[in-house]
C-alpha positions in Angstrom: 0.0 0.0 0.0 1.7 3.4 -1.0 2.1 5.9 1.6 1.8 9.8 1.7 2.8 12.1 3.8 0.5 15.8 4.9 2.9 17.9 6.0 1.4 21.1 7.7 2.9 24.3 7.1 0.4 27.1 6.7 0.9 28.4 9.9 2.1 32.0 10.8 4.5 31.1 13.8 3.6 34.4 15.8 5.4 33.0 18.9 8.7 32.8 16.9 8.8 37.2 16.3 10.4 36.9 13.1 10.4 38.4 9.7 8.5 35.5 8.0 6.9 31.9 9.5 8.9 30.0 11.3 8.8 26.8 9.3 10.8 28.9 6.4 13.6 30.0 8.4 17.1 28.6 8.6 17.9 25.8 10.5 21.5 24.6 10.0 21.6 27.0 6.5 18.7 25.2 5.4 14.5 26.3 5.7 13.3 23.9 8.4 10.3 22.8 6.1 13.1 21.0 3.7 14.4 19.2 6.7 11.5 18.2 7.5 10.2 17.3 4.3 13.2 15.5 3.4 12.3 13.0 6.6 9.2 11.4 4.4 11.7 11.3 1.1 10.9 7.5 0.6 7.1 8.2 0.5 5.4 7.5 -2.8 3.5 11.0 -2.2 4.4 13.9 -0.3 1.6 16.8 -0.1 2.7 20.0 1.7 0.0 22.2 2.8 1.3 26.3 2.9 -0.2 29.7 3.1 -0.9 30.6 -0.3 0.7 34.3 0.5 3.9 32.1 1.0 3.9 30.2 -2.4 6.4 32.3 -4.2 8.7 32.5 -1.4 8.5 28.6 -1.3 9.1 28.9 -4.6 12.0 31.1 -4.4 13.9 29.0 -1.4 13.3 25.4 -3.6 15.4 27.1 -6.6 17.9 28.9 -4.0 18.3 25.7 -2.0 18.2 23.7 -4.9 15.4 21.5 -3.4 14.2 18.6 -5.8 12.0 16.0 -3.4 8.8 15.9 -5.3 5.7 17.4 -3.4 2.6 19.3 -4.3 1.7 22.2 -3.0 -1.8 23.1 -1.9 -2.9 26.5 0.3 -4.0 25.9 3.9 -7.4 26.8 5.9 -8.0 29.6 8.3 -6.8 26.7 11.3 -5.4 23.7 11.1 -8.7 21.4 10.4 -9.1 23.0 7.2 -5.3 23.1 6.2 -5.4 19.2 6.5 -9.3 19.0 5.0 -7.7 20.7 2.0 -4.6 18.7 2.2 -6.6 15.5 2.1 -8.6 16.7 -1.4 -5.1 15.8 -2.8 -4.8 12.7 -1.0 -6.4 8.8 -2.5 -8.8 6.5 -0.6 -6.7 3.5 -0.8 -3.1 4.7 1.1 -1.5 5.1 4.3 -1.1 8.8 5.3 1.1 10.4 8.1 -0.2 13.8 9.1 3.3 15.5 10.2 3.6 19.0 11.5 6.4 21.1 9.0 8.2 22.7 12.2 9.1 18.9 13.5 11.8 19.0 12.1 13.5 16.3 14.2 10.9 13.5 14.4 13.4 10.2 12.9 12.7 8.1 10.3 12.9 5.2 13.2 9.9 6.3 14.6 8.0 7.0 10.9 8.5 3.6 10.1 7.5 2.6 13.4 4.3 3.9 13.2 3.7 3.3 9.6 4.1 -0.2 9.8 2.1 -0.9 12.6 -0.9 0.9 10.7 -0.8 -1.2 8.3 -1.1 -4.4 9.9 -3.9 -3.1 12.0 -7.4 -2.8 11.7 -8.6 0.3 9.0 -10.5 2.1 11.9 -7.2 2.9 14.5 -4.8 5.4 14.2 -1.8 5.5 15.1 -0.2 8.6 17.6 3.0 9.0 18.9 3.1 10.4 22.6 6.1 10.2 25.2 5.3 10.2 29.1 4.7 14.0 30.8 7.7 14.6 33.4 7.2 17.8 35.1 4.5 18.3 37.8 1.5 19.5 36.4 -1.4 21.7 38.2 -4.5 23.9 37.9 -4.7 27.6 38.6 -8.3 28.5 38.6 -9.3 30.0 42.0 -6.7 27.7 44.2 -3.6 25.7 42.9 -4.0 22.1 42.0 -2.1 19.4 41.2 -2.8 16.8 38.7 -1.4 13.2 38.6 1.1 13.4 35.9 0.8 9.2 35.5 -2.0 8.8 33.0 -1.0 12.4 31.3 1.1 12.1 28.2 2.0 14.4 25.3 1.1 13.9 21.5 3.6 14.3 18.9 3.2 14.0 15.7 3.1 12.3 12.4 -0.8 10.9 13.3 -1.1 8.1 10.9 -4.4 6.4 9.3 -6.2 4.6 6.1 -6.4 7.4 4.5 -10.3 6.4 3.6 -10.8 6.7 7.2 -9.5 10.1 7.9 -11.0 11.4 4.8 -14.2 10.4 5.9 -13.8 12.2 9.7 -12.6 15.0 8.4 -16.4 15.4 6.6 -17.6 16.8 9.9 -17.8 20.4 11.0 -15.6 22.0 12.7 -15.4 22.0 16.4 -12.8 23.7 19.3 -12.3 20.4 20.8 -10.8 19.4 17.7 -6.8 19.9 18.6 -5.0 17.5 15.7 -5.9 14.5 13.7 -6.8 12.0 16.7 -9.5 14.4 18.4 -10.9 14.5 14.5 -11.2 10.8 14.4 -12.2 10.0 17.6 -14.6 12.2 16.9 -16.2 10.4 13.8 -16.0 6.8 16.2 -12.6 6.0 15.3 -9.7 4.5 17.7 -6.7 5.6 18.7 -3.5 3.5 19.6 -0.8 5.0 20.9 3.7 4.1 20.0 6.6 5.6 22.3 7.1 8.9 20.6 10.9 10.6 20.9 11.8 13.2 23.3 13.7 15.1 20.4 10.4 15.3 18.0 9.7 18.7 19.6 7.5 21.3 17.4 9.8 24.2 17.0 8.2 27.3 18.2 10.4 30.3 19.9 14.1 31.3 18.5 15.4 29.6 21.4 14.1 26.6 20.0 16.2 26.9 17.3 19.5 28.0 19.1 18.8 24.6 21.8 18.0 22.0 19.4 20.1 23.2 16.1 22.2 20.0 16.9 19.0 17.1 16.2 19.5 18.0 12.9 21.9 15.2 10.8 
């Protein structure tokens, strides 16, 4: 079964305070989108969902960095439900896609394969998430401090993978808040979710110090 990757890029990176979105800007001398894409290289499709305003400069930074993995281009959504509802239009019912956001830069192709493969031997109504064990203390401020039991909390990474027939078909529904990545989506439309050890260094790059710390994941 082939296997496509959605990478999510359409995103304005206000956190980061720089002159364009983040996903664009050098890491290593080279736009953290390509290192990213360049993770899902062996994938028979590779669909990159951007801000149409940010098409020629994607443009311009494939012919600068000479940048020749295949991929399609299509614009994104005003949030992230529609970026990947439009990313899917592009996307068959009969493949394996991994949902993968563009500023993760570091995820490994270990853990990819990981979580392809056990997709594909399962049954065509789970996906599969990555998520990696909460470490800190966690609590609530409302109108006293309280703690939470960190034991059952975990953090979800990404790539999200799915039959793409399935995820095509949850992504049909309207839009709701709850709906925080590709997992809340499917649950949603009476999917399951399983869950593989995700990696500590998949970490969504967000701030500048992000990119100062972490410059050294990249190989």
């Amino acid at each position: 079964m082939n296997k496509t990757a959605l990478i999510l890029a359409a995103g304005f990176g206000e956190r980061m305070k720089a002159s364009m979105p983040k996903q664009f800007l050098l890491l290593n001398n080279r736009p953290i989108l390509m290192q990213t894409i360049n993770k899902f290289a062996d994938f028979d499709d590779i669909i990159v969902v951007i801000n149409q305003a940010y098409f020629n400069l994607w443009d311009k930074l494939c012919a600068k960095y000479s940048f020749t993995i295949k991929h399609k281009v299509i614009a994104g959504g005003e949030n992230r439900f529609n970026s990947v509802k439009n990313g899917l239009r592009l996307i068959s019912d009969d493949c394996v896609v991994a949902i993968h956001d563009g500023v993760r830069p570091f995820v490994s192709k270990t853990l990819i394969n990981k979580i392809i493969n056990k997709v594909m031997v399962g049954s065509k109504n789970i996906g599969l998430v990555p998520t990696i064990p909460i470490k800190d203390s966690i609590c609530i401020i409302k109108k006293k401090f309280q703690h939470i039991d960190r034991n059952n909390m975990f953090l979800i990474q990404t790539p999200q993978c799915f039959f793409s027939e399935n995820i095509k078909k949850a992504y049909k529904q309207e839009f709701q808040n709850s709906f925080t990545d590709d997992a809340s989506v499917f649950i949603k439309n009476n999917g399951k979710i399983d869950t593989v050890v995700g990696e500590e260094s998949n970490i969504k790059i967000t701030t500048q110090e992000d990119l100062k710390i972490f410059s050294h994941l990249i190989q």
